[in-house]
N, C-alpha and C positions, 0 to 999 in steps of 0.2 A: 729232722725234716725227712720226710718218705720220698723216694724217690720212685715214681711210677712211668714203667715203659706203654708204649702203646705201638700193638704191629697190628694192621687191619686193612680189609679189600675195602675200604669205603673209599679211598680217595677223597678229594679237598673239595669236588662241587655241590655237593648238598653239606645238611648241618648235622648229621653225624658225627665226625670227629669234634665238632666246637662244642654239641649237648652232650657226649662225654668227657670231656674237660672240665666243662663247667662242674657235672653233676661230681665229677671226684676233689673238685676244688669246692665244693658244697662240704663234701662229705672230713676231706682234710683240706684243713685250709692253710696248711704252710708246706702242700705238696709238689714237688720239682718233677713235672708232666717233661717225660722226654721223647720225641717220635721217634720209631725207629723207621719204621715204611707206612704209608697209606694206600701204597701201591702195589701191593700182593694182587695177581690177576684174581679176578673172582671166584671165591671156591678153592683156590689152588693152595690146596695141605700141605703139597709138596715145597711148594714153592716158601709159603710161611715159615713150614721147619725148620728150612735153611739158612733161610732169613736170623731167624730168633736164634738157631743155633749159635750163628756167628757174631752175633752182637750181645750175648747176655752178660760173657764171662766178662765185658771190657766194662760192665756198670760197678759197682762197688755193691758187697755183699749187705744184703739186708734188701733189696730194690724188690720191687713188685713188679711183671713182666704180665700184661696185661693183650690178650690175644686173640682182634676178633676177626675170624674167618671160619666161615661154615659154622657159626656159633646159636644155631637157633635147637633150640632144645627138640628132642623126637625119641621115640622109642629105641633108639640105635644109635643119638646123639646128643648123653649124657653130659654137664659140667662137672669141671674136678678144677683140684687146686692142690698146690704138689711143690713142696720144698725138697731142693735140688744144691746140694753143694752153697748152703748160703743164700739160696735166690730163691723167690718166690713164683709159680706161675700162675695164672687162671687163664682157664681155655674151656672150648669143650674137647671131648674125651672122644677125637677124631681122626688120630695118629699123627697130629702137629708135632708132640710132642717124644713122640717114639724116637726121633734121630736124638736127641739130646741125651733121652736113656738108654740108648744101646752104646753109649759111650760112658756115659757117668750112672752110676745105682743112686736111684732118688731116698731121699730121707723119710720121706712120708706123703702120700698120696692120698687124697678123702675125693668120693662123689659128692659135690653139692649137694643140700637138701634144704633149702632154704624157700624155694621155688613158692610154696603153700603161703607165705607170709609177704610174699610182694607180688604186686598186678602190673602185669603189664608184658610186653612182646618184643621189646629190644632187648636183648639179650647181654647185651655186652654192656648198655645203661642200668639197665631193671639188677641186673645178679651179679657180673664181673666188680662193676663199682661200687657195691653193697662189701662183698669179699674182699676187695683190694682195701677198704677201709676199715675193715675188719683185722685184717693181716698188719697193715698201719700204725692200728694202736696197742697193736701187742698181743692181738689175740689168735689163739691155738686153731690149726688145721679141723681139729674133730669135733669144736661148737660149732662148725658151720658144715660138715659134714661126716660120710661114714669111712673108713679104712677100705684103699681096695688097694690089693699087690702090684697091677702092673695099668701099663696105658694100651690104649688101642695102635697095634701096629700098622705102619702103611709099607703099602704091598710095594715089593722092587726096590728096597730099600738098603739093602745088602746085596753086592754083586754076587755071580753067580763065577761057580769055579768047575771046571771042567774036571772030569771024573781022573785023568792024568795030569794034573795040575800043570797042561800047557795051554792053557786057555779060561780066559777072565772075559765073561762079559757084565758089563754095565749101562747102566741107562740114564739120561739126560734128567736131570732136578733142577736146573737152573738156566734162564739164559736171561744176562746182565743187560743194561744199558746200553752198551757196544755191540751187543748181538752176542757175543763169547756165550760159551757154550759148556754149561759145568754137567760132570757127571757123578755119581755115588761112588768113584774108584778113590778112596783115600790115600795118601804117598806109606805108611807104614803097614799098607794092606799089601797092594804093587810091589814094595819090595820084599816082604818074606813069600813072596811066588814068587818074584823075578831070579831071586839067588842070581844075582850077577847077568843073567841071560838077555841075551842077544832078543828083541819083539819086535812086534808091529803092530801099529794100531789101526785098529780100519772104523772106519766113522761113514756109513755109504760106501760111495765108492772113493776114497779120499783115503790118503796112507801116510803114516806116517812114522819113521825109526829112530826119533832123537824127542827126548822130553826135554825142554830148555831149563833153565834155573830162573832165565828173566825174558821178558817180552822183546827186550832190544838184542836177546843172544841174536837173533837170524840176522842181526847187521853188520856189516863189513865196514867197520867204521874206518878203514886204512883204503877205502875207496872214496873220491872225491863225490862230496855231496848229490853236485850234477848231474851224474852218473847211478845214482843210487837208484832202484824201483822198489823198496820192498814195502812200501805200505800196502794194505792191502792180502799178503801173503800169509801161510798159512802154517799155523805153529802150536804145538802145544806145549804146556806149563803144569806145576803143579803151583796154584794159586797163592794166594796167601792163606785162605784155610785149609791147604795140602790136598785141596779137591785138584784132579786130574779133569783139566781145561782145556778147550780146544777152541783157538783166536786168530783171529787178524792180526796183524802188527799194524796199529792207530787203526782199526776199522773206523769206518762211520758208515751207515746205511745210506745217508744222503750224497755219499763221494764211491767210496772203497769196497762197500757194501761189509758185511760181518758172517761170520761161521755161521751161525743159523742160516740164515737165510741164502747164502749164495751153497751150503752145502745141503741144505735143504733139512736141517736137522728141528728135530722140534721137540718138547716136553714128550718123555720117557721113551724117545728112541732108545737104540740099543748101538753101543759101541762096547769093541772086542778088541782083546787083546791078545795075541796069540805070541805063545815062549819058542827060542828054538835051542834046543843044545848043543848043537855044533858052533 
Protein backbone atom coordinates (compact mmCIF):
# COMPACT_ATOMS: atom_id res chain seq x y z
CA UNK A 1 0.00 0.00 0.00
CA UNK A 2 1.66 3.59 -1.08
CA UNK A 3 1.40 5.95 1.21
CA UNK A 4 0.92 9.44 -0.19
CA UNK A 5 1.36 12.90 1.85
CA UNK A 6 -0.29 15.91 0.70
CA UNK A 7 1.06 19.64 1.86
CA UNK A 8 -0.84 22.51 -0.13
CA UNK A 9 -2.03 26.46 0.03
CA UNK A 10 -5.54 25.19 -1.25
CA UNK A 11 -7.25 24.90 1.75
CA UNK A 12 -10.66 22.89 2.38
CA UNK A 13 -13.27 25.36 0.53
CA UNK A 14 -13.18 24.68 -3.09
CA UNK A 15 -12.56 21.04 -4.57
CA UNK A 16 -9.10 21.05 -5.09
CA UNK A 17 -7.90 18.91 -2.48
CA UNK A 18 -11.03 16.27 -3.05
CA UNK A 19 -10.19 16.28 -7.23
CA UNK A 20 -6.71 15.35 -6.01
CA UNK A 21 -7.56 12.47 -3.92
CA UNK A 22 -9.70 11.29 -6.08
CA UNK A 23 -7.52 11.54 -9.07
CA UNK A 24 -4.60 9.58 -7.02
CA UNK A 25 -7.16 7.09 -5.73
CA UNK A 26 -7.97 6.71 -9.63
CA UNK A 27 -4.47 6.26 -10.46
CA UNK A 28 -3.57 3.77 -6.98
CA UNK A 29 -6.29 2.40 -5.71
CA UNK A 30 -5.20 0.82 -2.45
CA UNK A 31 -3.39 4.40 -1.65
CA UNK A 32 -3.31 5.56 2.23
CA UNK A 33 -3.75 9.67 1.27
CA UNK A 34 -2.43 11.54 4.39
CA UNK A 35 -2.82 15.43 4.99
CA UNK A 36 -0.26 17.13 6.25
CA UNK A 37 -1.54 21.02 6.10
CA UNK A 38 -3.98 22.58 3.52
CA UNK A 39 -3.12 25.57 5.23
CA UNK A 40 0.29 26.80 3.89
CA UNK A 41 -0.60 30.79 3.48
CA UNK A 42 -0.70 31.31 -0.32
CA UNK A 43 2.62 31.25 -2.03
CA UNK A 44 4.34 30.91 1.10
CA UNK A 45 7.80 28.48 0.20
CA UNK A 46 8.87 29.22 3.29
CA UNK A 47 6.34 28.43 5.14
CA UNK A 48 5.67 24.87 3.23
CA UNK A 49 9.50 23.90 3.84
CA UNK A 50 9.01 23.96 7.26
CA UNK A 51 6.07 22.45 7.18
CA UNK A 52 7.26 19.27 5.09
CA UNK A 53 10.57 19.54 6.79
CA UNK A 54 9.12 18.45 9.99
CA UNK A 55 6.52 16.00 9.10
CA UNK A 56 8.34 13.72 6.55
CA UNK A 57 10.88 11.87 8.63
CA UNK A 58 7.73 10.61 11.08
CA UNK A 59 5.98 8.83 7.67
CA UNK A 60 7.58 5.43 7.08
CA UNK A 61 10.18 5.19 4.34
CA UNK A 62 9.07 4.43 0.91
CA UNK A 63 6.00 7.31 1.28
CA UNK A 64 5.50 9.78 -1.48
CA UNK A 65 5.43 13.57 -0.19
CA UNK A 66 3.29 15.30 -2.55
CA UNK A 67 3.57 19.34 -2.56
CA UNK A 68 1.40 21.97 -3.93
CA UNK A 69 2.50 25.51 -3.37
CA UNK A 70 3.65 27.89 -6.11
CA UNK A 71 3.29 24.65 -8.25
CA UNK A 72 2.23 26.12 -11.52
CA UNK A 73 4.93 25.36 -14.12
CA UNK A 74 7.00 28.73 -15.80
CA UNK A 75 10.19 29.50 -17.25
CA UNK A 76 11.80 29.75 -13.62
CA UNK A 77 9.36 27.31 -12.20
CA UNK A 78 10.36 23.86 -13.23
CA UNK A 79 8.81 20.32 -11.61
CA UNK A 80 11.25 17.79 -10.13
CA UNK A 81 11.02 14.62 -8.02
CA UNK A 82 13.72 13.74 -5.71
CA UNK A 83 14.36 10.68 -3.48
CA UNK A 84 15.75 11.81 -0.21
CA UNK A 85 16.87 9.47 2.65
CA UNK A 86 13.93 6.76 1.74
CA UNK A 87 11.20 9.36 0.97
CA UNK A 88 9.84 10.44 -2.10
CA UNK A 89 9.04 14.11 -3.05
CA UNK A 90 7.25 15.92 -5.97
CA UNK A 91 7.10 19.66 -5.99
CA UNK A 92 7.99 22.29 -8.24
CA UNK A 93 11.75 23.32 -8.16
CA UNK A 94 10.86 26.62 -5.94
CA UNK A 95 13.26 26.14 -2.90
CA UNK A 96 10.39 24.19 -0.88
CA UNK A 97 12.70 21.90 -0.95
CA UNK A 98 16.16 23.48 -0.10
CA UNK A 99 15.63 23.30 3.78
CA UNK A 100 15.42 19.50 3.79
CA UNK A 101 18.62 19.34 1.51
CA UNK A 102 20.87 21.60 3.39
CA UNK A 103 20.43 19.16 5.95
CA UNK A 104 20.21 15.68 4.37
CA UNK A 105 22.23 15.10 0.55
CA UNK A 106 19.33 13.80 -1.69
CA UNK A 107 19.73 10.39 -3.50
CA UNK A 108 18.62 11.53 -6.68
CA UNK A 109 16.85 14.49 -8.17
CA UNK A 110 15.28 14.48 -11.97
CA UNK A 111 13.43 17.75 -13.71
CA UNK A 112 10.04 16.43 -14.74
CA UNK A 113 9.60 16.00 -18.38
CA UNK A 114 6.39 14.58 -18.90
CA UNK A 115 4.55 17.92 -19.20
CA UNK A 116 4.28 17.12 -23.68
CA UNK A 117 2.21 13.94 -22.94
CA UNK A 118 -0.61 15.42 -20.44
CA UNK A 119 -3.17 18.46 -20.98
CA UNK A 120 -4.09 20.44 -18.82
CA UNK A 121 -3.25 23.43 -15.97
CA UNK A 122 -3.54 22.04 -12.48
CA UNK A 123 -0.46 21.30 -11.90
CA UNK A 124 -0.45 19.34 -8.74
CA UNK A 125 -3.58 17.12 -10.56
CA UNK A 126 -2.40 16.96 -14.32
CA UNK A 127 1.79 16.05 -13.32
CA UNK A 128 2.34 15.52 -9.47
CA UNK A 129 -0.42 12.61 -9.52
CA UNK A 130 0.79 11.24 -12.71
CA UNK A 131 4.54 10.96 -10.81
CA UNK A 132 3.32 10.12 -7.52
CA UNK A 133 1.82 6.99 -9.37
CA UNK A 134 4.53 6.39 -11.22
CA UNK A 135 6.90 6.45 -8.07
CA UNK A 136 3.86 3.85 -6.54
CA UNK A 137 4.35 1.19 -8.67
CA UNK A 138 7.98 0.82 -8.58
CA UNK A 139 9.00 2.98 -11.09
CA UNK A 140 12.65 4.86 -11.44
CA UNK A 141 13.18 8.68 -10.98
CA UNK A 142 14.91 9.03 -14.72
CA UNK A 143 11.59 7.53 -16.86
CA UNK A 144 9.88 10.52 -15.89
CA UNK A 145 12.63 12.70 -15.89
CA UNK A 146 16.28 14.30 -16.56
CA UNK A 147 19.26 14.27 -13.54
CA UNK A 148 19.99 17.65 -12.11
CA UNK A 149 22.57 18.16 -9.09
CA UNK A 150 20.86 20.43 -6.75
CA UNK A 151 17.34 22.37 -5.92
CA UNK A 152 16.45 25.83 -5.98
CA UNK A 153 17.55 27.57 -2.89
CA UNK A 154 15.48 30.11 -0.83
CA UNK A 155 16.87 33.25 0.09
CA UNK A 156 17.57 33.81 4.23
CA UNK A 157 17.51 30.49 4.91
CA UNK A 158 20.67 30.06 6.67
CA UNK A 159 21.39 32.66 9.45
CA UNK A 160 23.82 35.18 9.06
CA UNK A 161 27.08 35.19 11.46
CA UNK A 162 28.88 38.23 12.26
CA UNK A 163 32.26 38.73 10.91
CA UNK A 164 33.55 38.09 15.01
CA UNK A 165 31.43 35.53 15.72
CA UNK A 166 29.55 37.65 18.39
CA UNK A 167 26.60 38.07 16.63
CA UNK A 168 23.95 35.67 14.88
CA UNK A 169 21.20 37.16 13.07
CA UNK A 170 17.97 35.23 11.81
CA UNK A 171 14.74 35.68 10.45
CA UNK A 172 11.26 34.65 11.17
CA UNK A 173 10.01 31.15 8.80
CA UNK A 174 7.08 30.32 10.75
CA UNK A 175 4.45 31.59 12.82
CA UNK A 176 2.00 28.76 14.34
CA UNK A 177 -1.45 28.65 15.34
CA UNK A 178 -0.77 30.37 18.67
CA UNK A 179 0.81 33.16 17.05
CA UNK A 180 4.63 31.63 18.37
CA UNK A 181 7.08 32.76 16.31
CA UNK A 182 9.81 30.34 14.60
CA UNK A 183 12.90 31.33 13.26
CA UNK A 184 15.87 29.59 11.03
CA UNK A 185 18.32 29.67 14.27
CA UNK A 186 18.66 25.86 14.84
CA UNK A 187 19.80 24.63 18.62
CA UNK A 188 23.11 22.83 17.20
CA UNK A 189 23.87 25.96 15.17
CA UNK A 190 23.41 28.40 18.52
CA UNK A 191 25.48 26.33 20.41
CA UNK A 192 28.75 25.91 18.48
CA UNK A 193 28.65 30.00 18.44
CA UNK A 194 27.37 30.32 21.91
CA UNK A 195 30.56 28.17 23.42
CA UNK A 196 28.95 28.55 26.75
CA UNK A 197 28.48 32.62 26.33
CA UNK A 198 26.56 34.71 28.18
CA UNK A 199 23.54 36.44 24.92
CA UNK A 200 20.73 38.35 24.25
CA UNK A 201 18.11 38.08 21.94
CA UNK A 202 16.56 41.08 20.58
CA UNK A 203 13.34 40.43 18.48
CA UNK A 204 12.17 44.46 18.03
CA UNK A 205 12.44 46.05 20.79
CA UNK A 206 11.70 42.94 23.05
CA UNK A 207 14.90 41.21 24.94
CA UNK A 208 15.55 38.48 26.12
CA UNK A 209 18.63 36.24 28.27
CA UNK A 210 17.20 32.77 29.13
CA UNK A 211 16.18 30.16 26.35
CA UNK A 212 13.86 27.75 28.34
CA UNK A 213 13.77 23.80 27.81
CA UNK A 214 9.89 24.07 28.21
CA UNK A 215 7.04 26.53 27.78
CA UNK A 216 5.91 26.09 31.50
CA UNK A 217 9.80 26.84 32.75
CA UNK A 218 8.68 30.83 33.26
CA UNK A 219 6.13 29.31 36.12
CA UNK A 220 6.60 29.53 39.57
CA UNK A 221 4.67 26.65 40.31
CA UNK A 222 5.57 27.07 44.37
CA UNK A 223 3.34 30.19 44.01
CA UNK A 224 -0.40 29.68 44.83
CA UNK A 225 -2.29 29.40 41.59
CA UNK A 226 -4.48 32.71 42.44
CA UNK A 227 -1.67 34.62 42.49
CA UNK A 228 -0.12 33.53 39.35
CA UNK A 229 -0.23 36.03 35.93
CA UNK A 230 2.06 34.44 33.61
CA UNK A 231 -0.11 33.78 30.70
CA UNK A 232 0.43 35.69 28.26
CA UNK A 233 4.19 36.50 28.99
CA UNK A 234 6.90 36.30 26.97
CA UNK A 235 9.55 33.36 26.40
CA UNK A 236 11.65 31.66 24.26
CA UNK A 237 12.34 27.92 23.56
CA UNK A 238 13.97 25.74 21.28
CA UNK A 239 10.80 23.91 19.92
CA UNK A 240 10.40 20.51 19.24
CA UNK A 241 12.37 20.71 15.87
CA UNK A 242 15.23 22.64 17.84
CA UNK A 243 13.97 25.91 15.87
CA UNK A 244 14.75 28.90 18.21
CA UNK A 245 11.08 30.12 19.20
CA UNK A 246 9.89 33.05 20.59
CA UNK A 247 6.09 32.56 22.61
CA UNK A 248 3.52 33.41 25.04
CA UNK A 249 3.02 31.13 27.67
CA UNK A 250 -0.80 29.58 26.57
CA UNK A 251 -1.18 32.77 24.11
CA UNK A 252 -4.45 32.95 22.45
CA UNK A 253 -5.03 35.89 20.16
CA UNK A 254 -8.71 36.04 21.32
CA UNK A 255 -7.51 36.50 25.26
CA UNK A 256 -3.61 36.92 25.89
CA UNK A 257 -2.83 37.83 22.40
CA UNK A 258 0.54 35.85 20.91
CA UNK A 259 4.42 36.91 19.88
CA UNK A 260 3.61 37.87 16.51
CA UNK A 261 1.30 40.10 16.93
CA UNK A 262 1.47 41.81 20.18
CA UNK A 263 5.49 42.01 19.16
CA UNK A 264 4.76 43.03 15.97
CA UNK A 265 6.89 40.39 14.29
CA UNK A 266 5.98 38.96 11.00
CA UNK A 267 7.29 36.45 8.16
CA UNK A 268 11.22 37.15 7.62
CA UNK A 269 11.81 39.74 10.14
CA UNK A 270 15.02 39.66 11.54
CA UNK A 271 15.92 38.59 15.08
CA UNK A 272 19.70 38.71 16.57
CA UNK A 273 21.59 37.28 18.76
CA UNK A 274 24.29 39.04 20.15
CA UNK A 275 27.39 36.82 22.40
CA UNK A 276 29.20 38.51 25.19
CA UNK A 277 32.42 37.21 26.76
CA UNK A 278 32.77 38.56 29.95
Amino acid sequence: MAIVTLTTDFGMKAHFVGAVKGALLSEITDANIVDISHNISPFNVMEAAYVIQNAFSSFPKGSIHVIGVDSELNPENSHIAMMLNGHYFVCANNGILSMICNDITPDQIVEVNIHDKIAGNFPVLDIFVKVAAHIARGGTLEVIGKPIDEVKPIKNITPFVGSDNNQLIGNVIFIDRYDNVITNIKKPFFETLQKGRRFEISARNHKFKTIHKHYSDIVDFTTPIEKRNDEGRGLVVFNSSDYLEIAMYKSNKATVGGASTLMGLEMMDSVTISFFDD
